[in-house]
C-alpha positions in Angstrom: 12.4 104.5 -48.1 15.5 106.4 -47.8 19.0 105.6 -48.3 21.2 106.4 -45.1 24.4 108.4 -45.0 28.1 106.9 -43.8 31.6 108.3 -44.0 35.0 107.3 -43.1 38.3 107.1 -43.7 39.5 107.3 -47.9 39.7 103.9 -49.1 42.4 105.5 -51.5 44.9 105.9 -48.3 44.8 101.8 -47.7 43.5 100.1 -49.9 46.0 101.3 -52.7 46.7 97.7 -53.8 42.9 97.2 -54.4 42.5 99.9 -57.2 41.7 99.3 -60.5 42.3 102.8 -63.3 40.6 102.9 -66.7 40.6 105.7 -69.2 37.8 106.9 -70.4 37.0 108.2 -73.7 38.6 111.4 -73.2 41.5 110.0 -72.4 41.2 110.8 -68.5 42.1 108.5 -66.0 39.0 106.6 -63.6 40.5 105.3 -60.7 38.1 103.4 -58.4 38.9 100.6 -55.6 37.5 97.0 -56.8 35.1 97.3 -54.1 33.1 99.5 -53.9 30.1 99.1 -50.6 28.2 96.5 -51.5 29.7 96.0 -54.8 32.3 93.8 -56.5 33.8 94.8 -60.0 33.9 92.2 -62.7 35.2 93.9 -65.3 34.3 97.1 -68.1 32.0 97.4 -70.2 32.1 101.4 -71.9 33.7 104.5 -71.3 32.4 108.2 -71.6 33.8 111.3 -71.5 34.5 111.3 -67.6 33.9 108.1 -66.7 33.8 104.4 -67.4 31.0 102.1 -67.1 31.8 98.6 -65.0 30.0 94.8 -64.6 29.4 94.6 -61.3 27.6 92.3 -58.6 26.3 92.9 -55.2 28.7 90.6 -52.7 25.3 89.6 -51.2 23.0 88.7 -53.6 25.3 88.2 -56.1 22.6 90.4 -58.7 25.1 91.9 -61.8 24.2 95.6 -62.1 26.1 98.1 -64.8 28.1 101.0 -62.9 29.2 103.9 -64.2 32.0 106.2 -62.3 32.2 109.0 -62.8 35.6 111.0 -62.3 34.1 114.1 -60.2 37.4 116.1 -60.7 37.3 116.3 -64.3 33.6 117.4 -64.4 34.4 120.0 -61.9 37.0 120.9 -64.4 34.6 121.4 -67.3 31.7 122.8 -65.6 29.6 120.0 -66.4 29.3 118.6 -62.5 25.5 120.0 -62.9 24.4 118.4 -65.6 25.5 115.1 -63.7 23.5 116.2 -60.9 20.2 117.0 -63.4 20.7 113.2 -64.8 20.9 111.7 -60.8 17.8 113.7 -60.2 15.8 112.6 -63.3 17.0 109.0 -62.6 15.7 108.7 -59.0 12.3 110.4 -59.5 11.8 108.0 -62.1 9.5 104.7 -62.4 9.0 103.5 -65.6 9.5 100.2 -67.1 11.1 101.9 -70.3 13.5 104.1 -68.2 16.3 102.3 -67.1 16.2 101.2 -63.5 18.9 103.5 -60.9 19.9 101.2 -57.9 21.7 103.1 -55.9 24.0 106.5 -56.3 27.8 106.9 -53.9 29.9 109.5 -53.6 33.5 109.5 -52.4 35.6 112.5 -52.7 37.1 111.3 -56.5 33.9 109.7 -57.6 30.3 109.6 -58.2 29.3 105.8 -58.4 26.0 105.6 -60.5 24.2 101.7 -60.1 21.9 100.8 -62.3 20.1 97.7 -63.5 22.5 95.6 -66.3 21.0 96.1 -69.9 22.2 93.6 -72.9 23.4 95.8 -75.3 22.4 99.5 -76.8 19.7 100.4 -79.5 22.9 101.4 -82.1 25.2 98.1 -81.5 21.9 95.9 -82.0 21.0 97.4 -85.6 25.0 97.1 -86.0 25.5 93.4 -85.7 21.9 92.3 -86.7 21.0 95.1 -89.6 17.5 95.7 -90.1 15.0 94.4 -87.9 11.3 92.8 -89.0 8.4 95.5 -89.6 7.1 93.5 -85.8 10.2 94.3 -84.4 11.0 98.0 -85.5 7.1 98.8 -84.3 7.5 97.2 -80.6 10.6 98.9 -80.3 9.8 102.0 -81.1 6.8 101.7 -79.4 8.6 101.5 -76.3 10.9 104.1 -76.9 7.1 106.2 -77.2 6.0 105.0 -73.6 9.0 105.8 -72.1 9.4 109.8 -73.9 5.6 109.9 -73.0 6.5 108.9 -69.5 9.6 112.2 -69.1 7.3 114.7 -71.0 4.6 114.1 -68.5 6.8 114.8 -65.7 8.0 118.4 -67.7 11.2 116.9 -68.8 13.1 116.6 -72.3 15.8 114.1 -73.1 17.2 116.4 -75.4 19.5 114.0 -76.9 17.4 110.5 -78.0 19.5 108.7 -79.8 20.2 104.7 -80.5 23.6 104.9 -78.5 21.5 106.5 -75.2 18.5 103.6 -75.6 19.1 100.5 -74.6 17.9 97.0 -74.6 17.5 94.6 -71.2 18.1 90.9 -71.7 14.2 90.7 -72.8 15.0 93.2 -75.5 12.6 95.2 -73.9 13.9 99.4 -74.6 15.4 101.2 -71.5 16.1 104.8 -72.0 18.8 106.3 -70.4 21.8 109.0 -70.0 20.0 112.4 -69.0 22.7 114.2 -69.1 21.3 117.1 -71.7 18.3 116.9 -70.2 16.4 119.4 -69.0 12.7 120.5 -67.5 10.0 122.8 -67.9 11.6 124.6 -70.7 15.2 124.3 -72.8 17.9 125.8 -70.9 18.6 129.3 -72.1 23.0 129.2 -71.4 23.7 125.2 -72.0 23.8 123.4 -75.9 23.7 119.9 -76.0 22.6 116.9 -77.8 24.0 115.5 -81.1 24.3 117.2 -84.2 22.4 114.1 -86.3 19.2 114.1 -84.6 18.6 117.8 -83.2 16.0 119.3 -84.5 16.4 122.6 -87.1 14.8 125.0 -84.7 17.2 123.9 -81.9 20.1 125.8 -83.6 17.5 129.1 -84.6 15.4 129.6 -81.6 16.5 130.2 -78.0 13.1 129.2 -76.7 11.1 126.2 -78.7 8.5 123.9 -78.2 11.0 120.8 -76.5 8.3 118.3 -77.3 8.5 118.7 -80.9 11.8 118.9 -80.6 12.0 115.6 -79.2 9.1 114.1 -82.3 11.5 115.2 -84.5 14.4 113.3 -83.0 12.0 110.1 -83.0 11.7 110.7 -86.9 15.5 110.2 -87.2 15.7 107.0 -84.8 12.8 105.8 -86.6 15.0 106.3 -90.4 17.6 104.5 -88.4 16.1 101.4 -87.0 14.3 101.3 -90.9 17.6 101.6 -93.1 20.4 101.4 -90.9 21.5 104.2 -91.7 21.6 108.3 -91.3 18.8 110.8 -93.4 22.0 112.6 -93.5 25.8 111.3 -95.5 27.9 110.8 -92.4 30.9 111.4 -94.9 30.6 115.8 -94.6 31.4 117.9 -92.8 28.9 119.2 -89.8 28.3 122.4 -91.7 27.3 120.9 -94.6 24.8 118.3 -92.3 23.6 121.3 -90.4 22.7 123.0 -94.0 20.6 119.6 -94.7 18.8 119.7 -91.5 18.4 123.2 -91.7 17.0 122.5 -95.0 15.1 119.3 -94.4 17.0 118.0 -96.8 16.7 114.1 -96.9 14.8 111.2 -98.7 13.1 107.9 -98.0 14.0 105.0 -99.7 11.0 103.5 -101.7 11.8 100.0 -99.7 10.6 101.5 -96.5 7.4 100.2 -95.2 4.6 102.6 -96.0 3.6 103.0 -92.5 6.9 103.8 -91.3 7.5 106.2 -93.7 4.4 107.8 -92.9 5.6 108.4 -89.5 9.5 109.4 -90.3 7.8 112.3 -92.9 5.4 113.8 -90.3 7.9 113.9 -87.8 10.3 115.5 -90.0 8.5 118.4 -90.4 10.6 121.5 -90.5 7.6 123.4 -88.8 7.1 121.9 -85.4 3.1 123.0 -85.3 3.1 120.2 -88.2 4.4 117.2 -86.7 2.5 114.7 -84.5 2.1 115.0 -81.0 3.6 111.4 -79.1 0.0 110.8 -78.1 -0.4 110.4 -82.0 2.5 108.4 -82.5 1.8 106.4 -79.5 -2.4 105.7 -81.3 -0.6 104.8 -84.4 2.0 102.3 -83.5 -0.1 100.3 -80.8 -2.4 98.8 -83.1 -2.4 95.1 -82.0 1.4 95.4 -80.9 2.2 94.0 -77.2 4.7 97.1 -75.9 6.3 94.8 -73.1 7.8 92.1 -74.1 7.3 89.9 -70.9 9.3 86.4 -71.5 10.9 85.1 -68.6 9.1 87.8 -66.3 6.0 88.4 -63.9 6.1 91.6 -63.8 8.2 94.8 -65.3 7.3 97.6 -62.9 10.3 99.2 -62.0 10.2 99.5 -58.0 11.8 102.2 -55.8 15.7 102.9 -55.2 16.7 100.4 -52.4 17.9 101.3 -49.4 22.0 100.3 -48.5 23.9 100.9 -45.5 27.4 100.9 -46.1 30.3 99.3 -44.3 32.5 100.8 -41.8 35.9 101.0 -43.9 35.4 103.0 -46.5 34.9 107.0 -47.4 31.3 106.6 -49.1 28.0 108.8 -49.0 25.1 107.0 -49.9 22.7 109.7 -51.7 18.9 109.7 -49.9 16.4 108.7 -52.0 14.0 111.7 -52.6 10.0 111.8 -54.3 10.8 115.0 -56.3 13.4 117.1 -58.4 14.5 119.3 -56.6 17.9 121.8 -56.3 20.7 120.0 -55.3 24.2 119.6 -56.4 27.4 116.4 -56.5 29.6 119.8 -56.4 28.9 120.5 -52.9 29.0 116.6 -51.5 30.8 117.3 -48.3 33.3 114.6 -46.6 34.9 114.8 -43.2 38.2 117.2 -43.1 40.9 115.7 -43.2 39.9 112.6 -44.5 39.8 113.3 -48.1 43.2 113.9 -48.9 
């Protein structure tokens, strides 16, 4: 199944009246028509750095979906159009009920329109307004979050920055993982840093070539403290030198009202030698014991099917991106449109 290709005139040039502009959280502007093909937007729901993150539903079907637009300009701007791309190509050669589900990708010449299935809510904002969540809970969670790492190192890729804000929950609170951006295959990039200073591993900042699978056990460690306490390993309140010193130094402690087993599991993965902590397969033995991984209310199935296929109507500037079967080299930065029709 493929997706086809159509482009026109800008929608900017006449639909002016039609536009909608939100900032993100860089402070850019994200200006986007309303409509956009086959989609209607409701209203926002996040920002990012370059780009904001909409409700909308398909005009058809009326299905809600979550997408995010992405301001192509500014990532152009700050070199980081590629790492876009990597996330686009991760997403569509992905099937996996714990990765969250890509719809459908469009270009136009300001914007890259990411689709993707509507989640409830993210990993972070759940512990937030609930606290800690029951031993059953934390274990079929985290299981999940197991199955669906499992799932990307299989296919030679590492997430690279796993954290509660980037895993998110569907309206089954079943666990979606999501924004590739730092993500990488094969083996860590050699020019590019990324992920997020509280859950990067201490061999990430010393060694230009390491082991990304340990890397990413030792970022499960951290998600793991934070699902169990709510909280950081490391005091939020200093200064990123002084937290890099800690991880550097392993330098953290479990509180005695942990459960035993969890604590278990966040001290192995916390090892500051990466030989020492558990392999996911490990993880994955230890947490299934007589724990269902999918929670299945209010579903028949959670097997997450391929891209659809969209032709988009005649009065708009759009490229629909083709589906493809593997990851392969290929770039937002060089998504041509007609001359003369993008200005």
């Amino acid at each position: 199944m493929f997706f086809h290709k159509t482009s026109l005139k800008n929608p900017s040039q006449n639909h002016k009246i039609n536009m909608l502009t939100e900032v993100s959280e860089a402070g850019f502007n994200v200006t986007t028509p309303i409509n956009v093909g086959n989609y209607h937007i409701e209203s926002r729901i996040s920002s990012g750095s370059f780009s904001v993150v909409f409700l909308v539903h398909h005009v058809s079907t009326h299905e809600k979906f979550a997408m995010k637009v992405v301001n192509r300009a500014r990532m152009i701007e700050a070199s980081t159009i590629y790492q876009l791309e990597q996330e686009l190509r991760i997403m569509e050669t992905s099937s996996h009920p714990n990765i969250v589900k890509l719809q459908e990708i469009i270009y136009s010449p300001e914007n890259v329109y990411i689709i993707m299935e509507l989640c409830k809510c993210d990993l972070l904002s759940e512990i937030a307004d609930n606290g800690i969540l029951d031993k059953y809970e934390i274990n079929r969670l985290f299981s999940q979050i197991l199955n669906g790492l499992s799932y990307l190192h299989n296919k030679g890729i590492a997430h690279h920055d796993l954290k509660p804000e980037n895993i998110l929950l569907d309206k089954d609170r079943n666990i979606k993982l999501t924004d590739f951006g730092s993500a990488f295959t094969k083996t860590p990039p050699k020019t590019a840093f990324g992920g997020t200073l509280y859950y990067m591993a201490p061999e990430v900042f010393k060694e230009s070539d390491y082991d990304y699978k340990k890397a990413d056990i030792w970022t499960l460690g951290i998600i793991l403290y934070v699902l169990t306490t709510s909280s950081f390993p490391w005091p939020t309140l200093e200064s990123d030198i002084e937290t890099l010193k800690r991880i550097l130094n392993v330098d953290f402690h479990i509180p005695f009202y942990i459960d035993q087993e969890f604590a278990l599991i966040i001290e192995r993965c916390l090892q500051l030698d990466p030989e020492k902590r558990p392999t996911l397969n490990q993880l994955m033995t230890k947490t299934e014991r007589g724990i269902p991984l999918i929670n299945t209310k209010g579903k028949k199935r959670l097997i997450a099917s391929n891209i659809s296929t969209s032709i988009l109507v005649t009065q708009a500037n759009y490229i629909i991106r083709p589906k493809i079967r593997k990851i392969r080299n290929s770039s937002s930065l060089k998504v041509g449109f007609p001359v003369g029709k993008t200005s």
